[in-house]
Backbone as a ProteinNet text record, in pm:
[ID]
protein_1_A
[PRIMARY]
XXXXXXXXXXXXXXXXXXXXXXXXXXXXXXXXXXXXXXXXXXXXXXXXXXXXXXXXXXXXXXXXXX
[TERTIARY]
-2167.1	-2104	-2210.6	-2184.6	-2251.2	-2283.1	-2357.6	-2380.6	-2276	-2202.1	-2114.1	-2013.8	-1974.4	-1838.7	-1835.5	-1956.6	-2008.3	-1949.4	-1999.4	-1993.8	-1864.2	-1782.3	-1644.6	-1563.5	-1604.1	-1534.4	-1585.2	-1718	-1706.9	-1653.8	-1634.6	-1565.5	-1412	-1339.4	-1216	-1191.3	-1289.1	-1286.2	-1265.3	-1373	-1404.2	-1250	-1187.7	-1045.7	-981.1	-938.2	-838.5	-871.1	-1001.3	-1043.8	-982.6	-977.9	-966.8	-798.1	-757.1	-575.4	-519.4	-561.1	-566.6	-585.9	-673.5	-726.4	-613.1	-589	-481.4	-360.4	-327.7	-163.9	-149.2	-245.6	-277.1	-306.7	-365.9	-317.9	-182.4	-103.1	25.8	108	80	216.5	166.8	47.3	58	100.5	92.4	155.5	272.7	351.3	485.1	511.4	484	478.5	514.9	433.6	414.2	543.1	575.4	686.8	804.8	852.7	927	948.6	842.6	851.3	861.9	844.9	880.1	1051.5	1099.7	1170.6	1325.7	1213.9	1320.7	1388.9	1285.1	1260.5	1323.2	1347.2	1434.6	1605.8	1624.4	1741	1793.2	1694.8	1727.2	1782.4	1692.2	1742.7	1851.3	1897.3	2045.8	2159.6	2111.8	2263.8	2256.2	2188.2	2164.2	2223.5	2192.7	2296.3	2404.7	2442.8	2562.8	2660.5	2604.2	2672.7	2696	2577.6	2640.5	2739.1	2732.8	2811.5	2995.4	2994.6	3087.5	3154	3062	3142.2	3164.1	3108.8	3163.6	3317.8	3318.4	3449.7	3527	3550.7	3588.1	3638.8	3572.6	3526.9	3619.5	3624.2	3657.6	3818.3	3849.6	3976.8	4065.2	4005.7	4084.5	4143.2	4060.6	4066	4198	4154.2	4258.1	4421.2	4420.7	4561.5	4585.1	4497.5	4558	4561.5	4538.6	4560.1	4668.9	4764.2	4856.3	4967.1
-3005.9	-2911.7	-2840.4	-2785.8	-2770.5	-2587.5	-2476.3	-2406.1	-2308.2	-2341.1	-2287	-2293.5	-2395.4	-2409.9	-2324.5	-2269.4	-2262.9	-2083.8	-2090.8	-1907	-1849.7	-1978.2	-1945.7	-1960.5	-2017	-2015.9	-1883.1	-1823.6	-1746.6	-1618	-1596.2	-1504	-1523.1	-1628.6	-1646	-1591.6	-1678.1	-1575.9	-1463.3	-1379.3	-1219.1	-1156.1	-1259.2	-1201.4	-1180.4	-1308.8	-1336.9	-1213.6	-1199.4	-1125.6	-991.2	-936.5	-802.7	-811.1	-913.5	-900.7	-893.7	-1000.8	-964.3	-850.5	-749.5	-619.9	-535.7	-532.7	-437.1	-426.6	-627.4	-660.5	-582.4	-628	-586.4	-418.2	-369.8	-235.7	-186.8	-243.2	-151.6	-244.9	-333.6	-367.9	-252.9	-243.4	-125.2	-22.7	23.1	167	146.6	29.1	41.3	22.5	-50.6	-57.1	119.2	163.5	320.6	413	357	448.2	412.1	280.2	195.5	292.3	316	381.3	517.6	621.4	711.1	722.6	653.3	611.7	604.9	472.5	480	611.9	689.2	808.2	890.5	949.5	1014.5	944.3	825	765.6	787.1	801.1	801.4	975.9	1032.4	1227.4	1234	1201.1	1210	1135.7	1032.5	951.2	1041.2	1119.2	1172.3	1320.4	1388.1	1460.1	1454.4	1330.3	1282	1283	1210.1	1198.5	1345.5	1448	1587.3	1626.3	1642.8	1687.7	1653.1	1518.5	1417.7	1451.2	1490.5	1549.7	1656.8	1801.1	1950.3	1919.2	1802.7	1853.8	1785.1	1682.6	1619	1712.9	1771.5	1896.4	2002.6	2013.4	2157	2105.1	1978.2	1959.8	1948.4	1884.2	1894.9	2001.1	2105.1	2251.2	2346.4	2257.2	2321.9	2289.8	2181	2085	2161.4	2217.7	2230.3	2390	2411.3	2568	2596.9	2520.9	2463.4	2476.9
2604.1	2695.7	2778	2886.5	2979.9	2952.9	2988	2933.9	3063.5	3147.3	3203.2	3090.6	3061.8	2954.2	2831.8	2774.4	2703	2689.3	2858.9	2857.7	2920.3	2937.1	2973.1	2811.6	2742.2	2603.8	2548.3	2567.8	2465.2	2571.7	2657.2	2731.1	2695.1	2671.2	2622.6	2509	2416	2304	2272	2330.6	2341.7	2397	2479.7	2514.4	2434	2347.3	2284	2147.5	2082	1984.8	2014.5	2151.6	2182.3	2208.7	2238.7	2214.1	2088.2	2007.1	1877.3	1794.8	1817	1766.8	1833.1	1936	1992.9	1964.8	1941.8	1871.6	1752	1692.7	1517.3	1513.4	1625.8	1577.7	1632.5	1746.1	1753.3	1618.4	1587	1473.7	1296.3	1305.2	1231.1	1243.9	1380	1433.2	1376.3	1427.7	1451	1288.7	1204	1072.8	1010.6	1048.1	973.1	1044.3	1186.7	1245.9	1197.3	1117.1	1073.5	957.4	830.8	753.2	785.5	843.1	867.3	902	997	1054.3	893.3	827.4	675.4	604.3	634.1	527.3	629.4	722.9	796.7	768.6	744.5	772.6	636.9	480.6	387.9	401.8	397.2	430.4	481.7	589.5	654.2	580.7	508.1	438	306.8	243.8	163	178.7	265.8	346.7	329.7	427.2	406.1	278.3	195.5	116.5	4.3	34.8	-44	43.7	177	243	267.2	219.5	185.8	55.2	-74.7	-200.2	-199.3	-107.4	-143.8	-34.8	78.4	92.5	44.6	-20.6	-125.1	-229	-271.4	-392	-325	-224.7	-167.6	-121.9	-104.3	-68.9	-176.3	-328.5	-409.5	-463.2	-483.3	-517.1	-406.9	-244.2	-198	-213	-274.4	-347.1	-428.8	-490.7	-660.2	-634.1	-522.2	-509.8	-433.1	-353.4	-251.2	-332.5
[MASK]
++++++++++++++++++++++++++++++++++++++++++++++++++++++++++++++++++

């Protein structure tokens, strides 16, 4: 190979290395916002669901007080 080819491959390289590093750090980002993301979604169904038994709780009581 000719030492043009040479220095167009490793310039490709050096590309592709630095897309790679950038991919690989936003899919971690997004990895960690994913988990955050979980843990907010778990708090609210969790919520939910106390909020779901006091009126549950609170409707039977109003039957039996009816």
């Amino acid at each position: 190979m000719t030492d043009l080819m040479h220095e167009r491959m490793r310039e490709r390289l050096k590309g592709l290395r630095e897309e790679w590093n950038l991919g690989n750090q936003r899919l971690v980002e997004m990895e960690a916002e994913h988990g955050r993301l979980r843990e907010v979604l778990l708090r609210i169904a969790g919520a939910i669901q106390v909020i779901e038994e006091e009126l549950a709780s609170s409707d039977g009581e109003d039957q039996n007080q009816g």
